[in-house]
C-alpha positions, 0 to 999 in steps of 0.5 A: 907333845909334853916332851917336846914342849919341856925339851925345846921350851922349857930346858933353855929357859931353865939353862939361861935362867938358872944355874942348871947342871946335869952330872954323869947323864952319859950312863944312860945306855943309847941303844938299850933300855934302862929304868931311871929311879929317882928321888922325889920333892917337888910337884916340878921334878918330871919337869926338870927330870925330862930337861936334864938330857938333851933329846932323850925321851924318859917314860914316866909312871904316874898314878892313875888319879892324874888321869882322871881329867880328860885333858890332863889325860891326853896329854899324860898319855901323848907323852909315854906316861904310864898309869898305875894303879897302886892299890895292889898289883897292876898288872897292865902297868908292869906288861906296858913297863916291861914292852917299852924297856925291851924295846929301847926305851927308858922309863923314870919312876920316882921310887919312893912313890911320894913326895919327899916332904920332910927336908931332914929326910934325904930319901924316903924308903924305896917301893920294890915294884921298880926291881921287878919290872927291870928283872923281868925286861933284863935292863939296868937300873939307873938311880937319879938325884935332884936338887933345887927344883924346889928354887925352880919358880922363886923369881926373886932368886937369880941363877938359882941352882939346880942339879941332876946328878945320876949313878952308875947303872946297877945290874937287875940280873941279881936278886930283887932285895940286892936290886933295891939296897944297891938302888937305895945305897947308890942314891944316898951316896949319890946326895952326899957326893952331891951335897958337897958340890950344891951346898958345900956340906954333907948334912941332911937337906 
């Protein structure tokens, strides 16, 4: 339902109103699944994340304390997002995860597990949970940056701009450490390449 909404609502509002633009999005396999990992700043990004690809269904996860409301469950749930526990290992997370990936279906995670606050910081540390659970379904892992969703609801900014950039799609047939150091390298370069495009200089947010 969320899906829908974001994609036939919310993504030409925000194409009309804001200078938003999506880089590279045709390294998503059709076909396969493949498991996005992306940066995280902004209460908004599942938002922006699910407008910037034109009819493709991202399955996200999210803790599972935003599922204690009824409401704000059914919706979570009708719309492919998965809970996770993050107190220890959940397992039912990682089955239902590795499910959807062997059949088709590609899931965004936000891998540094929290919001980025500190705009000195371009990327926090990566949780490795998301190297497991590419391994054990055999698909690629896709790293995703995002600028500016942040400007999202600054009304008295017009056009603001907004990007989504991703990378080249990382082999998880290799050890689980190398999953995540090429995860993390790819990001960082992936923000400083999109630095000079969004802000027209490499320094730090």
């Amino acid at each position: 339902m969320m899906y829908f909404l974001v994609q036939y609502i919310l993504r030409p509002i925000l194409l009309i109103t804001n200078n938003f633009k999506t880089f590279n999005a045709d390294v998503i396999p059709k076909k396969t699944g493949a498991l996005i990992v992306c940066n995280h700043r902004d209460n908004f990004d599942p938002f922006v994340a699910t407008s910037s690809v034109y009819n493709k269904h991202f399955h996200f996860i999210a803790k599972k304390e935003l599922f204690k409301n009824p409401i704000i469950a059914f919706i979570l749930y009708t719309s492919g997002v998965i809970p996770v526990d993050r107190e220890g290992v959940d397992k039912r997370m990682i089955y239902k995860s590795v499910e959807l990936l062997k059949n088709g279906k590609t899931i965004l995670v936000f891998g540094e597990g929290t919001r980025n606050k500190d705009q000195k910081l371009d990327l926090l540390p990566l949780k490795n949970g998301f190297s497991f659970i590419a391994a054990k379904a055999k698909v690629p892992v896709i790293p995703m940056y995002m600028f500016g969703v942040n400007n999202m609801c600054k009304i008295w900014l017009p056009r603001k701009k907004i990007r989504v950039y991703f990378g080249k799609p990382i082999s998880s047939e290799q050890p689980l450490k190398k999953i995540v150091e090429q995860t993390k390298d790819s990001l960082i370069e992936i923000c400083k390449q999109g630095k000079e495009e969004y802000y027209g200089y490499k320094e730090s947010l």
